[in-house]
N, CA, C and O atoms as CSV, one atom per row, in Angstrom:
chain,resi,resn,atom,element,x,y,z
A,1,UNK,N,N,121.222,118.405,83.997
A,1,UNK,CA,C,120.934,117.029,84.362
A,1,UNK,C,C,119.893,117.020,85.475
A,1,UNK,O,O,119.888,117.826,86.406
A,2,UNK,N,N,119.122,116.157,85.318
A,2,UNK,CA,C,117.945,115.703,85.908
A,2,UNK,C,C,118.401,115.707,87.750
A,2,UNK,O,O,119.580,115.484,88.029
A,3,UNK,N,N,117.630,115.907,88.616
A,3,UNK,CA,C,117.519,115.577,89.860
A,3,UNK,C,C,117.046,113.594,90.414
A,3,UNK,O,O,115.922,113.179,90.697
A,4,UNK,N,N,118.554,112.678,90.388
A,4,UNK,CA,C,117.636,111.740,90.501
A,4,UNK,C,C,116.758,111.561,92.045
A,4,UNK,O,O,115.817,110.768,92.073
A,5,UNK,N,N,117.051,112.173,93.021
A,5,UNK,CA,C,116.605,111.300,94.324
A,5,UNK,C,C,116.496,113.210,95.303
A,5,UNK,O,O,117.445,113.567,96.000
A,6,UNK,N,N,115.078,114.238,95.108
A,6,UNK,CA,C,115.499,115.586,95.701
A,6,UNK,C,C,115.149,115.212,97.011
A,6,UNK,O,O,115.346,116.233,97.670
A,7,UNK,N,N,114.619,114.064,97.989
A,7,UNK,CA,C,114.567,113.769,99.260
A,7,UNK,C,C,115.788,113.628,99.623
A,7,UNK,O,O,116.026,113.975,100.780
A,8,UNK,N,N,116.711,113.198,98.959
A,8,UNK,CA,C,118.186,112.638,99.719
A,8,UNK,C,C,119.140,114.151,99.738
A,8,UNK,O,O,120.012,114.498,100.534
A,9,UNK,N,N,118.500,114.970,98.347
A,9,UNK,CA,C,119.544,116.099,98.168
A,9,UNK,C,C,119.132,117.039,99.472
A,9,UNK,O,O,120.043,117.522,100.143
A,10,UNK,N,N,117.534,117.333,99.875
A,10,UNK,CA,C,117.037,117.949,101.178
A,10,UNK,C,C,117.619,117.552,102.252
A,10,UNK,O,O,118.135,118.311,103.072
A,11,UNK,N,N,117.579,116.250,102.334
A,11,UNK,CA,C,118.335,115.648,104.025
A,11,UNK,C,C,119.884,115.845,103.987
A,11,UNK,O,O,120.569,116.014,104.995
A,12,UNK,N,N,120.479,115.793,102.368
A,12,UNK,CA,C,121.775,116.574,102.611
A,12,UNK,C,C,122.129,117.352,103.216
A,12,UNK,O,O,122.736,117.497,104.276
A,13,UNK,N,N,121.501,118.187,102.101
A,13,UNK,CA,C,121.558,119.855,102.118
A,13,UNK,C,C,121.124,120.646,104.218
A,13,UNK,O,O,121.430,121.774,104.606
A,14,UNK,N,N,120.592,119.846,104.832
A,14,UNK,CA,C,120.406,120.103,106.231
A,14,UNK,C,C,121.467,119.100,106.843
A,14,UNK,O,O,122.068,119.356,107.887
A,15,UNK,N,N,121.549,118.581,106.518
A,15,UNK,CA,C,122.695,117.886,107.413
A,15,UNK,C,C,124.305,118.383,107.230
A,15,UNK,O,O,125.233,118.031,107.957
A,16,UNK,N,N,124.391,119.309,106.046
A,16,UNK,CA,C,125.821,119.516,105.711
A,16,UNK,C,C,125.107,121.426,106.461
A,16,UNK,O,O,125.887,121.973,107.241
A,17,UNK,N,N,124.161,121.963,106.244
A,17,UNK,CA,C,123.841,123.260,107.212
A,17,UNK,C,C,123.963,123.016,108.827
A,17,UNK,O,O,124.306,123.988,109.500
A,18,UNK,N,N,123.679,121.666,109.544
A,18,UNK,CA,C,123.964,121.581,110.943
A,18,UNK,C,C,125.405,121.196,110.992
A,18,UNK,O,O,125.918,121.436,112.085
A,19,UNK,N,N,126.256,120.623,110.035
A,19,UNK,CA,C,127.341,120.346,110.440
A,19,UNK,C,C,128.516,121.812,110.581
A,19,UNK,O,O,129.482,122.014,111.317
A,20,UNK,N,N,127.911,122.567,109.577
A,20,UNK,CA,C,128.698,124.057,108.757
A,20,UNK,C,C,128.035,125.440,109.536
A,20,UNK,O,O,128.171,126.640,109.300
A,21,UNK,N,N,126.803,124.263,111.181
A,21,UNK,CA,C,126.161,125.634,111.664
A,21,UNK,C,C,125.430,126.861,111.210
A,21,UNK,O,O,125.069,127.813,111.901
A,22,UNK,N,N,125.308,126.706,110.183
A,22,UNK,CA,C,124.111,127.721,109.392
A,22,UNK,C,C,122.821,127.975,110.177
A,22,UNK,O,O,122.271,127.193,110.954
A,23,UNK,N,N,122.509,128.978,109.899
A,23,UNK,CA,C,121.213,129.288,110.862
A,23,UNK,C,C,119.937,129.008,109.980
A,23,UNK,O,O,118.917,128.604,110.539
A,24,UNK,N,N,119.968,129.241,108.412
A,24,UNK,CA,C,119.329,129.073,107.571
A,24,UNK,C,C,119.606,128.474,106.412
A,24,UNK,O,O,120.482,128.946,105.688
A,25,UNK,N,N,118.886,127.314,106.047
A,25,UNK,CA,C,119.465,126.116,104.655
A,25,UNK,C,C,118.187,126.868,103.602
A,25,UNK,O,O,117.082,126.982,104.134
A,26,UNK,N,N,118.304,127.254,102.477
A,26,UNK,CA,C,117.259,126.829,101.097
A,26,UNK,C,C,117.512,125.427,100.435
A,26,UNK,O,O,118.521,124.827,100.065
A,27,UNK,N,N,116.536,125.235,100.441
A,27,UNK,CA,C,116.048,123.915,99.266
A,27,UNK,C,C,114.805,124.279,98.188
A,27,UNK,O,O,113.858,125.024,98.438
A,28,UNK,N,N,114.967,123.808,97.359
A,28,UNK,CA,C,113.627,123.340,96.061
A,28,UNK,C,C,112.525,123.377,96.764
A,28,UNK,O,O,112.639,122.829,97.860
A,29,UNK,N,N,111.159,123.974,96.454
A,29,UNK,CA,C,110.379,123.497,97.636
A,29,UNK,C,C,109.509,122.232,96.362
A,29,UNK,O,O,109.719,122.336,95.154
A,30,UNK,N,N,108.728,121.317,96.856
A,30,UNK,CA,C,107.861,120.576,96.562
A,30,UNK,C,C,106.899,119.898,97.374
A,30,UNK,O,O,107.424,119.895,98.488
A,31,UNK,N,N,105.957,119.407,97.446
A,31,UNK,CA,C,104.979,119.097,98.549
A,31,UNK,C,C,105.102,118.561,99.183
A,31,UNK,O,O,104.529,118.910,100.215
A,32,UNK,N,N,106.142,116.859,99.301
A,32,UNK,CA,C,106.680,115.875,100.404
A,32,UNK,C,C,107.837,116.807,101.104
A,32,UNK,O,O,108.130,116.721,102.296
A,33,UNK,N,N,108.516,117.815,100.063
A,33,UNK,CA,C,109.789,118.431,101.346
A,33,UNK,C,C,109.233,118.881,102.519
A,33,UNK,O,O,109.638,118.673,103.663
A,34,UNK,N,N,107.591,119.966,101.896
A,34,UNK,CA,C,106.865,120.796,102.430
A,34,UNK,C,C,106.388,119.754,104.082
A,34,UNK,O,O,106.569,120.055,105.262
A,35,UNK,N,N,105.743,118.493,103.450
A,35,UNK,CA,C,105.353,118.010,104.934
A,35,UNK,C,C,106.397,117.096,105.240
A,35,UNK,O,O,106.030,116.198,105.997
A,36,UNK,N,N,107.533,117.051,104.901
A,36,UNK,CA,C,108.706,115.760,105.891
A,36,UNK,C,C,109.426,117.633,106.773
A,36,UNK,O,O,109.790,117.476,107.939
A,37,UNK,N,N,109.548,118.906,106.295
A,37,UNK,CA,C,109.787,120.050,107.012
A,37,UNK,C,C,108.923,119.891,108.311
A,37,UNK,O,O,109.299,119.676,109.463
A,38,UNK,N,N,107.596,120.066,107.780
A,38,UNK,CA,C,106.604,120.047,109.074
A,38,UNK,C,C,106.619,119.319,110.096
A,38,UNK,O,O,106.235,119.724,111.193
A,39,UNK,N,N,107.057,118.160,109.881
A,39,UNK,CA,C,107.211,117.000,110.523
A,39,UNK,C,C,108.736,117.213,111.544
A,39,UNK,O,O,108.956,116.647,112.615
A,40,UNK,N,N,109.297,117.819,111.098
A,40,UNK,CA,C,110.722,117.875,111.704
A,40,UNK,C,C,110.544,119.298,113.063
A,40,UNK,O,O,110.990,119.499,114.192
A,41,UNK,N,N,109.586,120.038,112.050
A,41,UNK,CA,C,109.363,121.467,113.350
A,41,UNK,C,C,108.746,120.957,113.979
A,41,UNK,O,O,109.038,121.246,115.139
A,42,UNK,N,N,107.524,119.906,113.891
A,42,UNK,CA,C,106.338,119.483,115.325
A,42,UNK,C,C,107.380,118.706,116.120
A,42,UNK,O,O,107.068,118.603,117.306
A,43,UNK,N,N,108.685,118.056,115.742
A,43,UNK,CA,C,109.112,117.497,116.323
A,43,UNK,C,C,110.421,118.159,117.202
A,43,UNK,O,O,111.115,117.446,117.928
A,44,UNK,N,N,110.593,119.217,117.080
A,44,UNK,CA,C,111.696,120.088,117.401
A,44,UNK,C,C,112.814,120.267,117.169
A,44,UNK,O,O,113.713,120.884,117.740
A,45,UNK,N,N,112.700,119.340,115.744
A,45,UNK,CA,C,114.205,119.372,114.707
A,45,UNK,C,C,114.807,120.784,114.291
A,45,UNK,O,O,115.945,121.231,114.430
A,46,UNK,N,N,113.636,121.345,113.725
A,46,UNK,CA,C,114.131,122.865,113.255
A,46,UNK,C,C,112.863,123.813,114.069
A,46,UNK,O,O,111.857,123.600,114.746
A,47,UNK,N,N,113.393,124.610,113.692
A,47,UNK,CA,C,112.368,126.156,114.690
A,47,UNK,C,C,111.325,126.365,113.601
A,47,UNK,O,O,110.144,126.476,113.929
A,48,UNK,N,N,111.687,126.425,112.338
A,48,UNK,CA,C,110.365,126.489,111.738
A,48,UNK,C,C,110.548,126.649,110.005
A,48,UNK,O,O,111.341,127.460,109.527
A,49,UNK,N,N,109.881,125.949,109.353
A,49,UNK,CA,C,110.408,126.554,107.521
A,49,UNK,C,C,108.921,127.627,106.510
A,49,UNK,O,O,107.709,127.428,106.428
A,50,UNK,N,N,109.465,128.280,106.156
A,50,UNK,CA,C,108.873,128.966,105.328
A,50,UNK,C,C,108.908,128.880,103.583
A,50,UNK,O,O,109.981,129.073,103.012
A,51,UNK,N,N,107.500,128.541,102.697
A,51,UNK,CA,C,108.065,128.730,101.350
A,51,UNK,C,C,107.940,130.070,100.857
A,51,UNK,O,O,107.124,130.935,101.176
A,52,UNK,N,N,109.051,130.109,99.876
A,52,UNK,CA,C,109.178,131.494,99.772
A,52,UNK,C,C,108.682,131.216,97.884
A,52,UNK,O,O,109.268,130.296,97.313
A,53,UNK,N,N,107.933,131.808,97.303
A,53,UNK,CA,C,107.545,131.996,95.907
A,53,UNK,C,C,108.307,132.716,94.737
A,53,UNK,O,O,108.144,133.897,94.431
A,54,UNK,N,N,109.204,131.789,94.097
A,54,UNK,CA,C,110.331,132.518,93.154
A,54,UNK,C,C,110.137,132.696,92.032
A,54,UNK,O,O,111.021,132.969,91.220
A,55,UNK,N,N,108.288,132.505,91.640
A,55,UNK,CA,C,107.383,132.706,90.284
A,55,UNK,C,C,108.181,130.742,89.498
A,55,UNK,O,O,107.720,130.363,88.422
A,56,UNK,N,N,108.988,130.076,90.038
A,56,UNK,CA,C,109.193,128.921,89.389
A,56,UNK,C,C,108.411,127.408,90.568
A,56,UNK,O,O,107.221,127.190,90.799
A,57,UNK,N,N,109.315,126.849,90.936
A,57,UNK,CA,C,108.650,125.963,92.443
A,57,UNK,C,C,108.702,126.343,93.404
A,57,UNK,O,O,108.097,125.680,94.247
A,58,UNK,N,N,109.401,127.562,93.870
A,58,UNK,CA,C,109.520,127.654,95.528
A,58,UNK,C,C,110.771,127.145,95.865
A,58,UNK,O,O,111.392,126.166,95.450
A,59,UNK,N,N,110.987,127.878,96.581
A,59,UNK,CA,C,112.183,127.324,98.008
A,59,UNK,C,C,111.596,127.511,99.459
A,59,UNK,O,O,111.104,128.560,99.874
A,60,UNK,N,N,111.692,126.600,100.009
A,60,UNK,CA,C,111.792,125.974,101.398
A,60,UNK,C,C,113.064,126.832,102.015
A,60,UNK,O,O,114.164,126.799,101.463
A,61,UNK,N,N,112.887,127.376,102.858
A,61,UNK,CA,C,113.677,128.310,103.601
A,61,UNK,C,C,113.394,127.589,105.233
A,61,UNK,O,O,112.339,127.796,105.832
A,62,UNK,N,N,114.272,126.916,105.684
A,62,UNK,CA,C,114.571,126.109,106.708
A,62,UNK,C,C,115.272,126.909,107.690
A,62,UNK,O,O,116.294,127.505,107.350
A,63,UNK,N,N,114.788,126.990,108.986
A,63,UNK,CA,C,115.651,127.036,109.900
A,63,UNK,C,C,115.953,126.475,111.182
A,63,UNK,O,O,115.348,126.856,112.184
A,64,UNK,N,N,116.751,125.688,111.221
A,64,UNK,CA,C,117.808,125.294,111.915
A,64,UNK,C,C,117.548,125.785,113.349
A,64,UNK,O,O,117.335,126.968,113.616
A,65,UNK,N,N,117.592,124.486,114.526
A,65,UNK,CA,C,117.607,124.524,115.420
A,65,UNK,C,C,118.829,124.294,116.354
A,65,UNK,O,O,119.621,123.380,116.125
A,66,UNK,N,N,118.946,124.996,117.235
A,66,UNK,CA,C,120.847,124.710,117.733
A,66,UNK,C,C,120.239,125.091,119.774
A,66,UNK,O,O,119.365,125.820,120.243
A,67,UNK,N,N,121.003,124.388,120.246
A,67,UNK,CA,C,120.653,124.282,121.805
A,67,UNK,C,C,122.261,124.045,122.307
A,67,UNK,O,O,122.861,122.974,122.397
A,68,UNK,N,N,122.693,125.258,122.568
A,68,UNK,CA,C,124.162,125.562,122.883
A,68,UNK,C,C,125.181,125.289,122.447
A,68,UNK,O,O,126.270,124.892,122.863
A,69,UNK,N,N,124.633,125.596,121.343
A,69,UNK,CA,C,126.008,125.200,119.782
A,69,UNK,C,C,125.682,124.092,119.165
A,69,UNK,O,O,125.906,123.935,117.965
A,70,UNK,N,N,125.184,123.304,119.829
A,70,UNK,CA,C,124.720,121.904,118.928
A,70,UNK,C,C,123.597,121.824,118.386
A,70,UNK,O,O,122.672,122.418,118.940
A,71,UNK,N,N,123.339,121.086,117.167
A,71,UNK,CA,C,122.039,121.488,116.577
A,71,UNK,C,C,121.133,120.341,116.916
A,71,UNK,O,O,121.722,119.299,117.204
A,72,UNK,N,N,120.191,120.323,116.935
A,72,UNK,CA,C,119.395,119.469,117.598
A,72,UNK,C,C,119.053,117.994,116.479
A,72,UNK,O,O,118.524,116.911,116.732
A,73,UNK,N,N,119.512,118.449,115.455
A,73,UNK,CA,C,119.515,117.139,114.132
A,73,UNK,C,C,121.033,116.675,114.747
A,73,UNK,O,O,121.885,117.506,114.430
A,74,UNK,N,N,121.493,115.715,115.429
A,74,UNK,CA,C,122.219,115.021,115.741
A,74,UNK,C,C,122.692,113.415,114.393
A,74,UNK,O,O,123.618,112.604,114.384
A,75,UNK,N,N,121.710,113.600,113.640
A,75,UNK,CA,C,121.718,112.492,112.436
A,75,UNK,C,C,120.452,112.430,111.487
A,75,UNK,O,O,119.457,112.631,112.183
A,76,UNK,N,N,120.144,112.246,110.287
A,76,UNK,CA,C,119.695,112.723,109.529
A,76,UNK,C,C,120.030,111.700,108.439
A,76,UNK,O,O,121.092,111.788,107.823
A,77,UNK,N,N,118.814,110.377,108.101
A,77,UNK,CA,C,119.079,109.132,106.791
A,77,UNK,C,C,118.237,109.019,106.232
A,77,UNK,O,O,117.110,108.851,106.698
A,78,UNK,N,N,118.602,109.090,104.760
A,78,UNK,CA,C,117.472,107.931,104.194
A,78,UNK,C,C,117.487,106.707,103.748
A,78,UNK,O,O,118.498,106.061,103.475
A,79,UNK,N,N,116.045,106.249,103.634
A,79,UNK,CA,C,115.724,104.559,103.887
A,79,UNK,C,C,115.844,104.551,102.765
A,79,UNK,O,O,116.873,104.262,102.154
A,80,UNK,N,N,114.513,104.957,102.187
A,80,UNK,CA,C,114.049,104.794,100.946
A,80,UNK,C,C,113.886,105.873,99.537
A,80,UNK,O,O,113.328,106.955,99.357
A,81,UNK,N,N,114.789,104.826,98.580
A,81,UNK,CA,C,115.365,105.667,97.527
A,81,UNK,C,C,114.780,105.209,96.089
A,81,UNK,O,O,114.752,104.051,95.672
A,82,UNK,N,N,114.432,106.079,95.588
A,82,UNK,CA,C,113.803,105.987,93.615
A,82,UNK,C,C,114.210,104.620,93.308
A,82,UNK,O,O,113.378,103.922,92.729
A,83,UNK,N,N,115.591,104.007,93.657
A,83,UNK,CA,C,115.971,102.463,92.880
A,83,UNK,C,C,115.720,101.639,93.913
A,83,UNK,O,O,115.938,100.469,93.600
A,84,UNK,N,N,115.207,101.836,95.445
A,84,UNK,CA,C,114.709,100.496,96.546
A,84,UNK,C,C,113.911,101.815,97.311
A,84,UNK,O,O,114.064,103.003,97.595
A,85,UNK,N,N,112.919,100.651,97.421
A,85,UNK,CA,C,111.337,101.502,98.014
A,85,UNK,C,C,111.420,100.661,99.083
A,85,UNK,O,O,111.507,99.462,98.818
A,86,UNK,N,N,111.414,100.995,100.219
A,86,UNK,CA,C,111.281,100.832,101.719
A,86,UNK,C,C,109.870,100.602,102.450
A,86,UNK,O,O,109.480,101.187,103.461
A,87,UNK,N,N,109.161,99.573,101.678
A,87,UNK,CA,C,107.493,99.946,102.429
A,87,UNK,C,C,107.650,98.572,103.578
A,87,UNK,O,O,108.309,97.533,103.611
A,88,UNK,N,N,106.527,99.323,104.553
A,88,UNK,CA,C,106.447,98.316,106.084
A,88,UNK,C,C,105.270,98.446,106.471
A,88,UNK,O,O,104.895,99.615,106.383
A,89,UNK,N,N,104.144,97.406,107.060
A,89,UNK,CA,C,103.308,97.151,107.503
A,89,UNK,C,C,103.634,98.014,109.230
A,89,UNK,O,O,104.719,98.474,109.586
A,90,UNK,N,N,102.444,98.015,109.969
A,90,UNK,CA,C,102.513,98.762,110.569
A,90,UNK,C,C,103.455,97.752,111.970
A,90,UNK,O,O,104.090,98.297,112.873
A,91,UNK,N,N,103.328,96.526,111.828
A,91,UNK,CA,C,103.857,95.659,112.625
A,91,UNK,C,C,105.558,95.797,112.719
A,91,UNK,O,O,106.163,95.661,113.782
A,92,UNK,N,N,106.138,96.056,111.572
A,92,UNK,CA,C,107.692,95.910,111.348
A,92,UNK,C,C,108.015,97.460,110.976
A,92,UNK,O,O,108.880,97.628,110.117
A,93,UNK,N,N,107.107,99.154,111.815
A,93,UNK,CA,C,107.669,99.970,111.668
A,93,UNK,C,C,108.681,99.759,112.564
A,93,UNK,O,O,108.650,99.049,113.569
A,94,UNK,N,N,109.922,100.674,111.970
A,94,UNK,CA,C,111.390,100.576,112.231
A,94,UNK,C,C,111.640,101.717,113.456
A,94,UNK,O,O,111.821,102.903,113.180
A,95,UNK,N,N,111.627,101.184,114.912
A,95,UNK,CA,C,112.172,101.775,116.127
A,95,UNK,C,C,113.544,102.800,115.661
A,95,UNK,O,O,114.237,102.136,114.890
A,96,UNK,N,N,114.111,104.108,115.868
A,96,UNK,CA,C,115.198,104.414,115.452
A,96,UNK,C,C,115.708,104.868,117.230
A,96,UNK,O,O,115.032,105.343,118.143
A,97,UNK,N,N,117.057,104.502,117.174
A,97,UNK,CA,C,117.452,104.607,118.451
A,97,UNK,C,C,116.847,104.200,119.418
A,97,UNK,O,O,116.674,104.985,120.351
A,98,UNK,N,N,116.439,103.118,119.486
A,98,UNK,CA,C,115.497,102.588,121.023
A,98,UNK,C,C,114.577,103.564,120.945
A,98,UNK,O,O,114.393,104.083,122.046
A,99,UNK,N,N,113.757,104.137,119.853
A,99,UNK,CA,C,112.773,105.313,119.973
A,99,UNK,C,C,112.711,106.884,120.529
A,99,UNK,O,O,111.762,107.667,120.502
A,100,UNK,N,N,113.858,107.038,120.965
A,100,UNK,CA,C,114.755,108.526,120.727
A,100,UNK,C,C,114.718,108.807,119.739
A,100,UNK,O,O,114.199,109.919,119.640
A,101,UNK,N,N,115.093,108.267,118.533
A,101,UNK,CA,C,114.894,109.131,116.877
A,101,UNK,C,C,113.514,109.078,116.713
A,101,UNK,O,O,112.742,108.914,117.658
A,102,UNK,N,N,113.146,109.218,115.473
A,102,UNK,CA,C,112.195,109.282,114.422
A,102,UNK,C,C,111.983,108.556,113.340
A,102,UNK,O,O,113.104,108.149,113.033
A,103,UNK,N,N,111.226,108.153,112.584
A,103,UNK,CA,C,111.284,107.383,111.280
A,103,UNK,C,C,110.224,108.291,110.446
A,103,UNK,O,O,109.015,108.348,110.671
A,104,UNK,N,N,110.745,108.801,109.704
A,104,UNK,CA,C,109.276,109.412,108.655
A,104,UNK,C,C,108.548,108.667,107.739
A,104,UNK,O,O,109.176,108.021,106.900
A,105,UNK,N,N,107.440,108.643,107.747
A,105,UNK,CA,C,106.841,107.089,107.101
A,105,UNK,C,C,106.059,108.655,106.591
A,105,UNK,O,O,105.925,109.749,107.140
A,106,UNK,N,N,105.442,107.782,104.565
A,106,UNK,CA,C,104.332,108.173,103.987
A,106,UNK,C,C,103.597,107.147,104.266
A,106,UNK,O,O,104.133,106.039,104.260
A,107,UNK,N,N,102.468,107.252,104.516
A,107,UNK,CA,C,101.304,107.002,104.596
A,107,UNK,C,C,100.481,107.048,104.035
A,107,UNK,O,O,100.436,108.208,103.625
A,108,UNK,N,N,99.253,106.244,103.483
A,108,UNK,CA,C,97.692,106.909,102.959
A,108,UNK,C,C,96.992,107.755,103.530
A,108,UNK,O,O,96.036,108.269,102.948
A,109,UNK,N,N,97.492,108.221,105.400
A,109,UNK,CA,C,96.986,109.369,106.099
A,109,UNK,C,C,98.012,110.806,105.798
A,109,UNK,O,O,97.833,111.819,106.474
A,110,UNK,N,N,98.994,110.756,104.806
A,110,UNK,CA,C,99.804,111.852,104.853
A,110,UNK,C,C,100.898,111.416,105.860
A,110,UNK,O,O,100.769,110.450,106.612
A,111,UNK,N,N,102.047,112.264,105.801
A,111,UNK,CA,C,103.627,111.691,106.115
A,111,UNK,C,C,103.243,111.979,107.434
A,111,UNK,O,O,102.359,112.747,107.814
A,112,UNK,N,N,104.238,111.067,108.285
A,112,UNK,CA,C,103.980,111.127,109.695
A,112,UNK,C,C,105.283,110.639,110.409
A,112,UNK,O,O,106.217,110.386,109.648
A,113,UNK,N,N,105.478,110.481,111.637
A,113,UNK,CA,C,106.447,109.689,112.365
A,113,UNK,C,C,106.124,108.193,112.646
A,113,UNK,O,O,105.021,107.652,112.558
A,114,UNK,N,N,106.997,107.784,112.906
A,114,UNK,CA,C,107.118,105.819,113.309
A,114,UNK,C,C,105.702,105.797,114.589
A,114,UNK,O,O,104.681,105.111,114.641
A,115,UNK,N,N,106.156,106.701,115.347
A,115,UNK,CA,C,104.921,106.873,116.609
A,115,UNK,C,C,103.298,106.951,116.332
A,115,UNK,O,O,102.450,106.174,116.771
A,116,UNK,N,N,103.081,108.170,115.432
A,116,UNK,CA,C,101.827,108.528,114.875
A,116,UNK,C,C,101.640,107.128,114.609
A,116,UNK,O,O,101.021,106.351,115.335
A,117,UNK,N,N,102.368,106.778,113.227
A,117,UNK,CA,C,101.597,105.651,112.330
A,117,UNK,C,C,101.469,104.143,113.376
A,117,UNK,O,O,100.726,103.233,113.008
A,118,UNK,N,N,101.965,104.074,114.179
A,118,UNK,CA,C,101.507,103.476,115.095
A,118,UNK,C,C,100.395,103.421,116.114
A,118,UNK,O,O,99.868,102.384,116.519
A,119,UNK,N,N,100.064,104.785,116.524
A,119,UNK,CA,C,98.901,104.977,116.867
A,119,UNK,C,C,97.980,105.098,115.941
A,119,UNK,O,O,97.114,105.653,116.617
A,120,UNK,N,N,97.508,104.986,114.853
A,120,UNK,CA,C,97.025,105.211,113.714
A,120,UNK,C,C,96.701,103.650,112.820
A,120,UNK,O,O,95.922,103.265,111.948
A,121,UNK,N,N,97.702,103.142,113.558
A,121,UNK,CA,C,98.002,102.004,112.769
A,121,UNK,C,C,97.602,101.779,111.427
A,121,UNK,O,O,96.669,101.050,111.090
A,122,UNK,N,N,98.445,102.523,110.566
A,122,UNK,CA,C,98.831,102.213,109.245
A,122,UNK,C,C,100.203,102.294,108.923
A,122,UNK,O,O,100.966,102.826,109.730
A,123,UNK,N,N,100.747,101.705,107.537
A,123,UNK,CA,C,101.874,101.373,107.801
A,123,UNK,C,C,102.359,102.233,106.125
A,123,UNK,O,O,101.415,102.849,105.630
A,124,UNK,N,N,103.423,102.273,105.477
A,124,UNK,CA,C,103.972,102.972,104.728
A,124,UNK,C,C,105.073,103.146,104.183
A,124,UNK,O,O,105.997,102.616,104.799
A,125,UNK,N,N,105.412,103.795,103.068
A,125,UNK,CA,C,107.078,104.031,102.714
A,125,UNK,C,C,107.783,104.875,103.750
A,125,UNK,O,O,107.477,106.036,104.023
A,126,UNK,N,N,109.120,103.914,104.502
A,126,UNK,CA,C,110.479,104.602,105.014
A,126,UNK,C,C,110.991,105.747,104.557
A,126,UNK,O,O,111.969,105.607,103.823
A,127,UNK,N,N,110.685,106.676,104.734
A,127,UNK,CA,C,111.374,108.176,104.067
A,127,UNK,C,C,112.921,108.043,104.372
A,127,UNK,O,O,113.944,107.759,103.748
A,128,UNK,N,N,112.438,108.512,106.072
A,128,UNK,CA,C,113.698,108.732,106.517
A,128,UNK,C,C,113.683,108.634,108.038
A,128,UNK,O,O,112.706,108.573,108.785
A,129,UNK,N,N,115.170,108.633,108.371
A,129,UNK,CA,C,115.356,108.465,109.870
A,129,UNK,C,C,116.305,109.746,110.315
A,129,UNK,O,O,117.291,110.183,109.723
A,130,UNK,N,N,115.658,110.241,111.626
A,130,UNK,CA,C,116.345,111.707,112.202
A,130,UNK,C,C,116.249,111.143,113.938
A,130,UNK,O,O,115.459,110.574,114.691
A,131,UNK,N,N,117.657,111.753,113.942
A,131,UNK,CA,C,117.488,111.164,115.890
A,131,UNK,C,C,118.713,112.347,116.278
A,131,UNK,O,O,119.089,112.487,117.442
């Protein structure tokens, strides 16, 4: 059976590795996992991900950031899903935590945070929210 929604199964799949303390999560790799990953290491979510080449798509080999037992992904959502698309002008991007979290917005400049696309001012589909 088909994969309906592999953004929601990724933000799982790391959120059930920080809860279970894993030092290292695999996922599917594909090109939005590839830059919403990137986006999470510039931000100091995880220490850093690597794709690894399995001659099929790749896996995303994630690792997990922890700062004295606790992992630094404290929460981990998504907005926007295959059956409701989450798009926002740059005026009504979505603050997460009084701006302590994150919002991952796609963009026509490539995926970014609520902050960037604000300085940037363009606006985009709600991926997801990490705080």
């Amino acid at each position: 059976m088909a994969m309906t929604d592999p953004i929601a199964d990724m933000l799982t799949r790391v959120r059930n590795a920080c809860k279970a303390k894993l030092p290292v999560v695999d996922i599917p790799a594909s090109n939005l996992k590839r830059e919403i990953a990137r986006v999470l290491q510039e931000k100091g979510f995880i220490k850093k991900f690597v794709v690894v080449d399995d001659g099929k798509q790749g896996i995303l080999k994630v690792l997990l950031r922890y700062t004295k037992g606790e992992s630094a992904i404290q929460g981990i959502q998504r907005v926007s899903t295959p059956g409701l698309r989450h798009y926002v002008d740059v005026a009504k991007l979505p603050r997460v935590r009084n701006g302590l979290g994150y919002a991952i917005i796609s963009t026509s400049k490539g995926v970014m945070t609520d902050h960037e696309a604000r300085e940037q001012k363009v606006g985009g589909e709600v991926i997801a929210k990490v705080w």
